[in-house]
C-alpha positions as CSV (number, residue, x, y, z in Angstrom):
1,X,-13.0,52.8,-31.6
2,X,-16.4,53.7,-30.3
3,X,-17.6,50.9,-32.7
4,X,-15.0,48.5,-31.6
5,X,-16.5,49.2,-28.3
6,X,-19.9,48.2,-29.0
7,X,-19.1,45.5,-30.6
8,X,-17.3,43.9,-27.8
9,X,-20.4,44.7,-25.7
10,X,-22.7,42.5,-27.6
11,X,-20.6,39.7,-27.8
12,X,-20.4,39.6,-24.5
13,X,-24.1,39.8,-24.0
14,X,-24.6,37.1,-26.5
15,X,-22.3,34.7,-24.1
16,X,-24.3,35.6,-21.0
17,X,-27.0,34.7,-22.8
18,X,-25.8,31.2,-24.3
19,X,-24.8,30.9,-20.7
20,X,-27.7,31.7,-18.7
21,X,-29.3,28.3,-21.1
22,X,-26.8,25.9,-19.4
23,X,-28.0,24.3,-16.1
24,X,-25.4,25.4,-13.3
25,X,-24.4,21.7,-12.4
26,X,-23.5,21.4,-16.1
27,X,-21.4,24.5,-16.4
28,X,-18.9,23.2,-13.7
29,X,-16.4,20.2,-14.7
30,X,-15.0,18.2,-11.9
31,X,-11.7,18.0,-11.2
32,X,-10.1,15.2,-9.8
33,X,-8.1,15.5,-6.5
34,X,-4.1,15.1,-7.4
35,X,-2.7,11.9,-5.8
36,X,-1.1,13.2,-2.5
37,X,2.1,11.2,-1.3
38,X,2.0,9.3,2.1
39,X,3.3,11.6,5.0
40,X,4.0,9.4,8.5
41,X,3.8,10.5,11.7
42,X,6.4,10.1,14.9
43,X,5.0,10.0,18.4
44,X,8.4,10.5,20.3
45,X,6.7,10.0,24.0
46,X,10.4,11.7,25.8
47,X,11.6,13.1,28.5
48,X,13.6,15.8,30.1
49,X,15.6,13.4,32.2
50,X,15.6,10.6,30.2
51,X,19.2,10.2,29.0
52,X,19.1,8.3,26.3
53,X,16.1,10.5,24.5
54,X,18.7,12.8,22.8
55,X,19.6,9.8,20.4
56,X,16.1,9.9,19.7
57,X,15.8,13.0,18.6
58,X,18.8,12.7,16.4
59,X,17.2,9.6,14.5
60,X,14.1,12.0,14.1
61,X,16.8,14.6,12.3
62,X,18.3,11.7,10.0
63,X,15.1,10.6,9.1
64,X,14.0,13.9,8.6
65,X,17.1,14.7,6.4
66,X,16.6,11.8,4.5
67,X,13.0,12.2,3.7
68,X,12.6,15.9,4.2
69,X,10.0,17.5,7.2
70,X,7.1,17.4,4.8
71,X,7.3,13.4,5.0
72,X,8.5,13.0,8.1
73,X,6.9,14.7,11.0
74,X,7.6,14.0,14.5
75,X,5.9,14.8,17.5
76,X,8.2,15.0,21.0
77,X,5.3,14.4,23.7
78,X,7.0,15.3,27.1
79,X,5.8,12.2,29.0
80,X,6.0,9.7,31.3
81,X,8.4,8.7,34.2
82,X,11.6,10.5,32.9
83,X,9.1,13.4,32.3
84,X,9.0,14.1,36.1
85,X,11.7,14.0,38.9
86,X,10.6,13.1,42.5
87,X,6.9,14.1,41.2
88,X,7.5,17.2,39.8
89,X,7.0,17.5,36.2
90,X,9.4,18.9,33.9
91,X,8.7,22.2,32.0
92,X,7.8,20.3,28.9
93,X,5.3,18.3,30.2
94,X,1.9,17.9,29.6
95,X,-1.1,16.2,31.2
96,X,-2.5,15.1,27.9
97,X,1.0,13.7,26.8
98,X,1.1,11.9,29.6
99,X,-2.4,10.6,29.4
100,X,-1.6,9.2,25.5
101,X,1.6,7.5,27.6
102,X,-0.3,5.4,29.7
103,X,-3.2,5.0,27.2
104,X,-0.5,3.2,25.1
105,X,0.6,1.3,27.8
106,X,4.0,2.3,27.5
107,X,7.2,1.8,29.4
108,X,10.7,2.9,28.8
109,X,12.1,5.8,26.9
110,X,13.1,7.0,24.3
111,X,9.7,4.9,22.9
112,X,7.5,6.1,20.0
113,X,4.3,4.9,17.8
114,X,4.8,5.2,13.6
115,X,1.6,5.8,12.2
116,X,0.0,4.3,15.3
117,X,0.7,0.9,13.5
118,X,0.2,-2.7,14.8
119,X,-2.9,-1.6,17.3
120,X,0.0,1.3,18.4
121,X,2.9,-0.8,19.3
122,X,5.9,1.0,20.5
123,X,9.0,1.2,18.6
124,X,12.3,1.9,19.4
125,X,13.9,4.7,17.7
126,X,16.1,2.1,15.9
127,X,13.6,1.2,14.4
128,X,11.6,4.3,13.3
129,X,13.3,4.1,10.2
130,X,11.5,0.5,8.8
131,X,8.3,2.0,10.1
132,X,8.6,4.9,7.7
133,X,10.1,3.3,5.1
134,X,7.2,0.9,5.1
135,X,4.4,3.2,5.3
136,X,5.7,5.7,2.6
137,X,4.7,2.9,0.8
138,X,0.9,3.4,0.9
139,X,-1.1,6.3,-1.1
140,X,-2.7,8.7,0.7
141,X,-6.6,8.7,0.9
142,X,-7.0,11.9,2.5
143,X,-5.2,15.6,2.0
144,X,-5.4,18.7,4.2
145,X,-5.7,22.2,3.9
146,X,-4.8,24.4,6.7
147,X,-5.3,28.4,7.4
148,X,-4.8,29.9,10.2
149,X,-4.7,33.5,12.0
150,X,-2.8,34.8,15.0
151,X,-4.1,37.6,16.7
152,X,-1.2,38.8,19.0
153,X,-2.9,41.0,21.2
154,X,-5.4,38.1,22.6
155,X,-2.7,35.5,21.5
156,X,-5.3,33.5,20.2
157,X,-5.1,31.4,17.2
158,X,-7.8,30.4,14.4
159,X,-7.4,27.4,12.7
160,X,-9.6,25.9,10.1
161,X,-9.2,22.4,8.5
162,X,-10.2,21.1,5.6
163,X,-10.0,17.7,5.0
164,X,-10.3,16.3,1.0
165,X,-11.4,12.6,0.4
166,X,-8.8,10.7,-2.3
167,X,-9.9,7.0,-1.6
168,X,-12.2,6.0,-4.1
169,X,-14.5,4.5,-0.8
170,X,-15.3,7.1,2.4
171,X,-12.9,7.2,5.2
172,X,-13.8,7.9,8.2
173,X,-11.8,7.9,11.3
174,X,-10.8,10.5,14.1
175,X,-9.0,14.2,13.2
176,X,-7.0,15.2,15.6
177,X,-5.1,18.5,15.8
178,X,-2.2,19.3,17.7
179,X,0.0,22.2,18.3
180,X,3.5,22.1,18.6
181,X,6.6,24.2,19.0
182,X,10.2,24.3,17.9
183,X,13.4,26.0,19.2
184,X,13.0,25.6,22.9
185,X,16.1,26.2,24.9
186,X,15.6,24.4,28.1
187,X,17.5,21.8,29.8
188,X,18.2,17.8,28.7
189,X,20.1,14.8,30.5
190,X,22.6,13.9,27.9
191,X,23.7,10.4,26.7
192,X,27.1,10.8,28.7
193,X,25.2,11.9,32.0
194,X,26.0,15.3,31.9
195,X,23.1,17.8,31.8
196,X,22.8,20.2,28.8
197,X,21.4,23.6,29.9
198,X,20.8,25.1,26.8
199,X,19.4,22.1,25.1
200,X,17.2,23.1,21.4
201,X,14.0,21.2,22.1
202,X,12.1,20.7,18.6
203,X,8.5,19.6,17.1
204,X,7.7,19.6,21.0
205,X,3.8,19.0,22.1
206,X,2.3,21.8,23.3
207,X,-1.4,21.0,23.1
208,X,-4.2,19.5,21.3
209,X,-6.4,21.9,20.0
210,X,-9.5,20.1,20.1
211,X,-10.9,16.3,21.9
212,X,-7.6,15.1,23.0
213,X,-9.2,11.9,20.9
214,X,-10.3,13.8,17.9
215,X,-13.1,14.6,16.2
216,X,-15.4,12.0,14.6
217,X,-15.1,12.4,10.6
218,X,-16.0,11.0,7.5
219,X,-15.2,12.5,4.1
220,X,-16.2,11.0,0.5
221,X,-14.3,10.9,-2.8
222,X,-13.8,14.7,-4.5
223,X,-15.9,15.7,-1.3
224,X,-13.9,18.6,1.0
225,X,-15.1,18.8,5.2
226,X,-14.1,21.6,6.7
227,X,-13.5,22.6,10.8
228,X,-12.9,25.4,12.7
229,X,-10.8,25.8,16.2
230,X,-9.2,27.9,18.2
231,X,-6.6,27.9,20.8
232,X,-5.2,30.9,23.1
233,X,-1.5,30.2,23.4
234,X,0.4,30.1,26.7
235,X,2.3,33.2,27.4
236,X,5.5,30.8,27.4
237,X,4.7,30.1,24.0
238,X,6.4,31.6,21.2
239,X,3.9,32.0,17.9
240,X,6.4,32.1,15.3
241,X,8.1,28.7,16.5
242,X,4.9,27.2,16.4
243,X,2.7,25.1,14.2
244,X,-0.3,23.3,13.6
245,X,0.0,19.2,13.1
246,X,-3.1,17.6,11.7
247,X,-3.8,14.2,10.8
248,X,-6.4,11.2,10.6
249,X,-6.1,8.4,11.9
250,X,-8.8,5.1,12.8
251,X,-8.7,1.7,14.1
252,X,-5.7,0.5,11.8
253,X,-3.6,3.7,12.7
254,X,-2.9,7.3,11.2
255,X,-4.1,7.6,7.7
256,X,-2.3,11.3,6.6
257,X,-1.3,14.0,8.7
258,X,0.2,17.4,7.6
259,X,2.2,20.1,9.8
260,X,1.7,23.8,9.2
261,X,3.6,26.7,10.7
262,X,0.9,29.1,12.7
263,X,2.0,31.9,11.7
264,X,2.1,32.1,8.1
């Protein structure tokens, strides 16, 4: 056994050996990044007292159903004139929402932006459908990573991005992340003009974690760029209904994005 033992021993110093003759860069084999299917992104700029926004939202569930939530991710940004009521803004609404409102020039709701497609022309949820169907289409150039940490004393969240090139050219663009939050019982004008009390309130916009524009970024084929935020939730907030939507976008409109929940 003891000889066994030895013997094992210099074999294994004879491969450190051969090894330590390699160069470093020669010892490594690159991999190529695995083709990543196209997610699309919703931009569902609603409101509170907007009566017709609850059809909306259940489009968003179809579509969702039909193409399951790691395709499909939707955004409900709390904006815009049936976010507020004599001036007052409803509890779901947000300054920055309502700054990407009027920076879209929008007008009526339920309204929303696919992939920020067409220079970010407004659709109307009947037509959200086409716009995903048609960018599904496209491969992704870029994938993301996402890890983040919760500390619930502070209540503030780390979040660190990495972002992997695909395209065989570099892409560059804007990376914006956003948190939002699911299963918010608050109150919703309903189709019929009754008001629900206990509506559920999903994929809502809570904040954008960093430049409410983004951050400048370019990434390379094989080549991984990597970020780091923070964000101290609201006390409102609840961490384990929220998550962490990433995505890229430029000039011609959202080239990936990715959802993660915060707290796993």
């Amino acid at each position: 056994m003891k000889k066994f033992f030895y013997t094992i021993l210099a074999l294994a110093a004879v491969l450190l050996s051969a090894c330590d003759d390699v160069p470093l860069e020669e010892r490594l084999t690159y991999v190529e990044p695995p083709e990543v299917g196209r997610a699309v992104l919703i931009e569902d700029y609603t409101g509170q007292y907007c009566v017709n926004c609850p059809r909306a939202t259940d489009e968003i569930e179809r579509l969702i159903e039909q193409y399951g939530d790691s395709v499909v991710i939707a955004v409900a940004i709390h904006s815009g004139p049936f976010s507020k009521q004599k001036g007052v803004p409803s509890p779901l609404y947000t300054e920055v929402g309502d700054m990407y409102f009027n920076r879209w020039n929008l007008s009526g709701q339920p309204v929303g932006l696919v992939d920020r497609l067409y220079g970010s022309m407004p659709f109307s949820y009947t037509d959200w459908g086409a716009g995903v169907n048609y960018e599904i289409a496209f491969k992704a150039p870029v994938s993301f990573m996402i890890d983040s940490e919760y500390d619930g004393e502070t209540r503030r969240a780390s979040i660190h991005v990495q972002t992997i090139g695909l395209d065989s050219t570099q892409v560059s663009g804007k990376l914006q992340v956003w948190l939002t939050e699911d299963s918010i019982d608050n109150f919703q004008y309903m189709p019929d003009g009754s008001v629900a009390d206990h509506y559920n309130h999903m994929h809502v916009f809570r904040a954008s974690v960093n430049d409410p524009w983004g951050d400048d970024i370019g990434v390379n084929h094989g080549q991984v760029v990597g970020k780091d935020y923070a964000i101290t939730l609201d006390p409102a907030w609840v961490p384990e209904h929220c998550s962490v939507v990433t995505f890229l976008y430029d000039d011609n409109g959202v080239r990936q994005v990715t959802k993660k929940k915060l707290t796993e």
